[in-house]
N, C-alpha and C positions, 0 to 999 in steps of 0.2 A: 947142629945146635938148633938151628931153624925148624928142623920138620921134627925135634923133640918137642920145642914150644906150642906147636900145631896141634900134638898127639898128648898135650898135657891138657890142652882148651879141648879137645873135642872131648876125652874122658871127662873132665870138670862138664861139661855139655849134659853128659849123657846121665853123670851122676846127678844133676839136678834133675832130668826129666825123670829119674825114678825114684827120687825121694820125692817129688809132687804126687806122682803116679801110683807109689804106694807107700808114701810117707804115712806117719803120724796124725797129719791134717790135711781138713778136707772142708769144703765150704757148703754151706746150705741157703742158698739163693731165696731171695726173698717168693712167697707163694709156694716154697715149698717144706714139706717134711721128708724128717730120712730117719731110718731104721738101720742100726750096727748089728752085723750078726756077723756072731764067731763062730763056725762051725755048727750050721745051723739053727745055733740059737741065739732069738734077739738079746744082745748085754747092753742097750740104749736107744731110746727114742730123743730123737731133735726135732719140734715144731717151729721154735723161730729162727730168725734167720741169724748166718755169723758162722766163724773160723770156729770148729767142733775138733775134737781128738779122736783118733780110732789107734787100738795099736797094729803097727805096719803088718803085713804079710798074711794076716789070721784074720784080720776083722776086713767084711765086707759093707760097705755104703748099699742101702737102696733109698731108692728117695720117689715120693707119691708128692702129686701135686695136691696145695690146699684148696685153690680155686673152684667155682664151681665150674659143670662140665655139665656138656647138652648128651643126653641120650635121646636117639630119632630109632621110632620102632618103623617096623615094616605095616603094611596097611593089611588092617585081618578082615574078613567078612565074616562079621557077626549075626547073628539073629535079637531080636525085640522080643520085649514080652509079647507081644502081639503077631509074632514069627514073618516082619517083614526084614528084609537082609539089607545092612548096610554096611558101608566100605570105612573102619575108622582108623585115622593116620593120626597114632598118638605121637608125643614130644615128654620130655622130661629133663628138669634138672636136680644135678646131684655132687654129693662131694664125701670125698672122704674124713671121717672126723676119728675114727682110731685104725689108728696106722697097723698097729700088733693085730689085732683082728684083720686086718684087711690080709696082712700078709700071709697069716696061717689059716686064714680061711679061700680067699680067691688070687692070690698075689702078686699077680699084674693085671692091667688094666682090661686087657683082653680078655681074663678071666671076670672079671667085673662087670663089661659089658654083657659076656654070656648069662650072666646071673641074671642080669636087671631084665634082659630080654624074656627069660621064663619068668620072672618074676610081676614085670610089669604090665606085660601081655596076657597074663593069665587073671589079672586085678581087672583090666579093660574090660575083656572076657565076660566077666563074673556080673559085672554094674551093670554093661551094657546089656547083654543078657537078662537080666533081672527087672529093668524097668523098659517103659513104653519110648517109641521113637519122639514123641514131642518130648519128653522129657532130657532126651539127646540131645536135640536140635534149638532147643530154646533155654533160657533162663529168666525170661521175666515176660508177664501176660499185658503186658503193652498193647500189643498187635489187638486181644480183644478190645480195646480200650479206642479204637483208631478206626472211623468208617473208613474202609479205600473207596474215594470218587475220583472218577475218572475223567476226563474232560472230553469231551463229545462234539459235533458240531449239528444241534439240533434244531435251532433255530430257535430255542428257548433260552431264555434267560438264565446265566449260572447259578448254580447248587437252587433252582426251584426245586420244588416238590416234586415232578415229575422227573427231569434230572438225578435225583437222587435215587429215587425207586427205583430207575432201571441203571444208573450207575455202578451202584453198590456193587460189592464181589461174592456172590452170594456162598464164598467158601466160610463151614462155619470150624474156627481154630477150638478148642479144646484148651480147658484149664489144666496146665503144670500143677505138681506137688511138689518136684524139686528143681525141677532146672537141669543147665548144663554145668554149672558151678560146683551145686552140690554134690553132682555124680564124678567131678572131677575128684572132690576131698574125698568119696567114698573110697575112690581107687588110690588115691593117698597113704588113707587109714589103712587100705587090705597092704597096701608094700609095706607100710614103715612098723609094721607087725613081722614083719621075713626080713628086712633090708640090716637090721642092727646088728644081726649076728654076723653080718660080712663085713662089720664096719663104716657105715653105709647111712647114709643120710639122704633120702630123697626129700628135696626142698619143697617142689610144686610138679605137678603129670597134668598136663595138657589135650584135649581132644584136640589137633591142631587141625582136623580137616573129616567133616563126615561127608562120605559121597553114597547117592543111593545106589544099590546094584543096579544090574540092567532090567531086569524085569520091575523092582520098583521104579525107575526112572520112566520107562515106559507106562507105568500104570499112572504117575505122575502128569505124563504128555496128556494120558487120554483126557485124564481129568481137567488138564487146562482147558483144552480142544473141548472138552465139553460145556466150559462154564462159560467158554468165548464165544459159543456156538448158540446157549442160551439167551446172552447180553445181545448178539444179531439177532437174533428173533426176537427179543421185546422191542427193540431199535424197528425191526420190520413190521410188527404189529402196530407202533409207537407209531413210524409213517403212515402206514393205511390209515390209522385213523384217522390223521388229520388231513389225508389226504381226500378221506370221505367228509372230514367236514368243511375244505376245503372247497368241494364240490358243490358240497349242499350251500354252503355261502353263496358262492356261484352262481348257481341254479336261480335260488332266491333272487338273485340282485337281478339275473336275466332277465326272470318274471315279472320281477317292479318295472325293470325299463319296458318292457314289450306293455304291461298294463298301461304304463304311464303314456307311451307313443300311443296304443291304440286309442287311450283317451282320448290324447291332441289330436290325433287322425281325425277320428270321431267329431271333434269338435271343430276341425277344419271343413268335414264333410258339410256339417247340418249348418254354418255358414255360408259356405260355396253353394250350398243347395237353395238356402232361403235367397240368397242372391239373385242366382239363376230363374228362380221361381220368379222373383220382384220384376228382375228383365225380361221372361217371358209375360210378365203379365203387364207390364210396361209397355211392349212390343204389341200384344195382343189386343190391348186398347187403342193404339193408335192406327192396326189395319189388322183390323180380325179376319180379313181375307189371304193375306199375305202368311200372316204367322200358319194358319193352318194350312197350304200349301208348304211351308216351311218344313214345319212337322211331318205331315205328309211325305214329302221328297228325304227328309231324315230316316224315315220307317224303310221305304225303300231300298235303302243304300243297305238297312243293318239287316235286311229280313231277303230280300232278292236272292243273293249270293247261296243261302242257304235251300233256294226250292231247286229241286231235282227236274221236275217238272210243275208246268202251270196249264192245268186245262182249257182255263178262261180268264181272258182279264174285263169282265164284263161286270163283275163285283163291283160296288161302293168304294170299297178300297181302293180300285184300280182309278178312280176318279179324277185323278190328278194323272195320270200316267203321258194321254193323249194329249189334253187340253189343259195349257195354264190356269184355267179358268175354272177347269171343274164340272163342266159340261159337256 
């Protein structure tokens, strides 16, 4: 009796999991839609949510989500109207908005993605292709609008005039016609012309990331490397010069001081001199005998040393040489 009652609950068991399984009813979860198809063909669409009917055994559930949903493309190297190459890694979102089109046009998701991929890649393609790389790169002409100074250490005063002049970046940007926005909506318009017939609502496409190839990157370097290269040489010019008039200040101030000492000199001299003069002539009046033996024995001392030879000391000169006296 026991292992009847066992094998009555597990059949009761088993007939519930299959009339959930492939009962009558079926649920549709909030965020999503479902699609009844009997034998290939849809007999009803459900968008909101709730306990729906299908009948058991014949009718198949599918169900798409309502939510929106990101498509990430692969990053394509492009060409510019102006045929420089760059690397664009788009983004997208999207949702489905008819369910019957979706399914007899792409009807799973996988299939959807393969769409969006030809489809949105080929839109990119087309924009980016078609106009200039600032037009890629930018969306609003700010940047003209904005000197870049730089901060230096020059010994001048900030943002002067000459600061400035050799600050500046002498890179000159180029005016936009649309931007990055508006190339964005361009490639908008090119899907959402292809996307309806799949069901298919693409909301917003994204450049999410431009990177330059290698050879524009490189061309890129050089041109830093060069405009860095020009800001050191005005900076190096910018020194010499003041370091020549550094010099020439210099110079000048030297000049003055050596004018102005040699003056005092000068004026030291013809004082010490009239002096000397006043003592000799002081000295000279009180034994004019004396003083010019004095002088005398001075001549000697600075002029002696310099004869090589002396023939005779029989000269006038030599007067004092023998005799104090002179005789």
């Amino acid at each position: 009796m026991k292992k009847v009652t066992i094998l009555i609950l597990v059949l009761a068991a088993l007939a519930v999991v299959f009339v959930v399984a492939f009962g009558p009813l079926f649920v549709v979860q909030e965020g999503e839609q479902a699609l009844v198809v009997r034998f290939g063909k849809i007999v009803a669409m459900h968008t909101d949510a709730g306990l729906k009917w299908r009948s058991p055994f014949v009718d198949t559930v599918i169900k798409y989500p309502k939510k929106l949903m990101s498509w990430d493309g692969e990053p394509q190297r492009i060409p510019t109207k102006e045929n420089q190459f760059i690397y664009v890694d788009t983004t997208a979102r999207w949702r489905i908005v008819d369910p019957i089109k979706f399914y007899e046009s792409v009807n799973t998701l996988e299939g959807a993605f393969g769409k969006l991929d030809d489809v949105i890649d080929s839109a990119v393609r087309t924009v980016i292709s078609s106009n200039y790389l600032r037009e890629a790169v930018r969306s609003t002409d700010e940047i003209l609008n904005a000197n870049k100074i730089e901060t230096f250490q020059t010994g001048e005063v900030e943002n002067s005039a000459t600061l400035q002049q050799l600050a500046i970046t002498p890179t000159q940007y180029e005016k936009i016609e649309k931007g990055r926005r508006v190339l964005a909506e361009e490639m908008k318009v090119l899907v959402s012309n292809i996307v309806p017939t799949f069901g298919i609502e693409v909301v917003d496409i994204l450049p999410r990331q431009i990177r330059y190839s290698d050879e524009l990157t490189e061309s890129v370097y050089q041109r830093m490397i060069k405009e860095r290269n020009q800001i050191a040489q005005a900076f190096r010019a910018y020194g010499e010069g003041k370091k020549a008039e550094w010099l020439g200040k210099l110079e000048n101030e030297k000049r003055s001081i050596l004018s102005s000492a040699y003056a005092k000199a000068e004026t030291i001299k013809g004082k010490a001199d009239a002096e000397a003069s006043k003592i000799y002539a002081d000295s000279f009046g009180r034994d004019p005998a004396f003083f010019e033996f004095w002088k005398a024995i001075e001549s000697y001392r600075r002029t002696m040393p310099a004869f090589r030879k002396t023939l005779s000391t029989g000269m006038d000169y030599f007067k004092y040489l023998y005799s104090p006296s002179g005789k």
